[in-house]
C-alpha positions as CSV (number, residue, x, y, z in Angstrom):
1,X,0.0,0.0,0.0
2,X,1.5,3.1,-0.8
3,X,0.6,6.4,1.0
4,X,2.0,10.1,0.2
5,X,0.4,13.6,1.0
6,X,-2.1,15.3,-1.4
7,X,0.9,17.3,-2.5
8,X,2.8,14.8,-4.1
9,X,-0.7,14.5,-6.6
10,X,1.0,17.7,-8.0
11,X,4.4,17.2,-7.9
12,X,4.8,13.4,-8.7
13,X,1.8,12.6,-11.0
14,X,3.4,11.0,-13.6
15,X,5.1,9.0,-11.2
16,X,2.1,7.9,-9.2
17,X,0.3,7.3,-12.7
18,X,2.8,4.8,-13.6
19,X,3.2,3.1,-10.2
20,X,-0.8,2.8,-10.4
21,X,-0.5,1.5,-14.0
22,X,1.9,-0.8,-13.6
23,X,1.1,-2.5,-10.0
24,X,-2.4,-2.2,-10.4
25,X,-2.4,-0.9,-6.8
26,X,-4.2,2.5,-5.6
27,X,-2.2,4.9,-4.2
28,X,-4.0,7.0,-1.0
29,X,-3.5,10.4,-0.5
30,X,-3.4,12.1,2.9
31,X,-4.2,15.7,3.3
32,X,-2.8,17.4,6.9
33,X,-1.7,13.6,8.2
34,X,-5.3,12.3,7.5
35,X,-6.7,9.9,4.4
36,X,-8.1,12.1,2.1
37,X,-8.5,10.4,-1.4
38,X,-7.4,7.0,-3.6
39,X,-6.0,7.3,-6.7
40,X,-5.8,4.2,-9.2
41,X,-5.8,3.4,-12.9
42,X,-8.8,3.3,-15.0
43,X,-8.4,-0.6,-15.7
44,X,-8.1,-1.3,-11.9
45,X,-11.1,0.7,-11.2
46,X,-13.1,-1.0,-14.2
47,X,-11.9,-4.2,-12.9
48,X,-12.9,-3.2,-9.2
49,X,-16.3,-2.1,-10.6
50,X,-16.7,-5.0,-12.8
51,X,-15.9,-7.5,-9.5
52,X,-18.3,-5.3,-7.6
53,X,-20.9,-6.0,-10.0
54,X,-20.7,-9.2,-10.6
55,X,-20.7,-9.5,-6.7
56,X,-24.2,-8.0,-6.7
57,X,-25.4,-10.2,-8.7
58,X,-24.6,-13.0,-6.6
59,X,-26.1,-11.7,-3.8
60,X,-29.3,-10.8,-5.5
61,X,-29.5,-14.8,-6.7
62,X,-28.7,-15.8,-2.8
63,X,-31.4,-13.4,-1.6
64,X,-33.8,-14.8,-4.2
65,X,-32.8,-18.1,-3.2
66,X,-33.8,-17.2,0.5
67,X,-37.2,-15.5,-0.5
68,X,-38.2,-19.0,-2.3
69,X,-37.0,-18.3,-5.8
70,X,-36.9,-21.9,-7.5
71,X,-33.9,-23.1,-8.3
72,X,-32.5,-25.4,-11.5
73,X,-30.4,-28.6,-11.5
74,X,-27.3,-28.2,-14.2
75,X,-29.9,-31.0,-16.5
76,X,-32.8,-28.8,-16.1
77,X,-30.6,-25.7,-17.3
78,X,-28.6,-28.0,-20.1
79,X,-32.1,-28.8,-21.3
80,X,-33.6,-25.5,-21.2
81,X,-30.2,-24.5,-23.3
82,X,-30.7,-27.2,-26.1
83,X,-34.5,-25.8,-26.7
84,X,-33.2,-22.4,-27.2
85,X,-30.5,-23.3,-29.0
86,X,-32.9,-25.7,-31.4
87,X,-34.6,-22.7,-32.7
């Protein structure tokens, strides 16, 4: 985890640019000894975003699961697949 003051945004962007771009870490910022921001690369946010979506997903299924929403057995879904593809 790297941490450096807000200032360093300024003076060292291209250096925190490439650090984010090429560890795929996020660099946070501090502004008077406290956490102030994160900075990261576009395709670690997408990819965090992308997780994070995928993640709600999942947890909307589970929920649905525990409300009563049926579920399918890997025949019953294979079988549903070959009609749809058979059209």
């Amino acid at each position: 985890m790297e941490i450096k003051p807000s200032t360093s945004l300024r003076n060292q962007y291209n250096e925190i640019s490439d650090y984010c771009k090429e560890t795929g870490k996020p660099v946070y910022l501090t502004k008077n000894g406290e956490g102030d921001l994160v900075v990261m690369s576009v395709k670690a946010f997408e990819e965090r975003e992308s997780i994070l979506r995928i993640k709600e997903k999942l947890l909307e299924v589970k929920l649905a699961r525990l409300n009563g929403a049926k579920g399918y057995s890997l025949e019953e879904l294979e079988d549903s697949l070959k009609i749809i593809l058979a059209k």
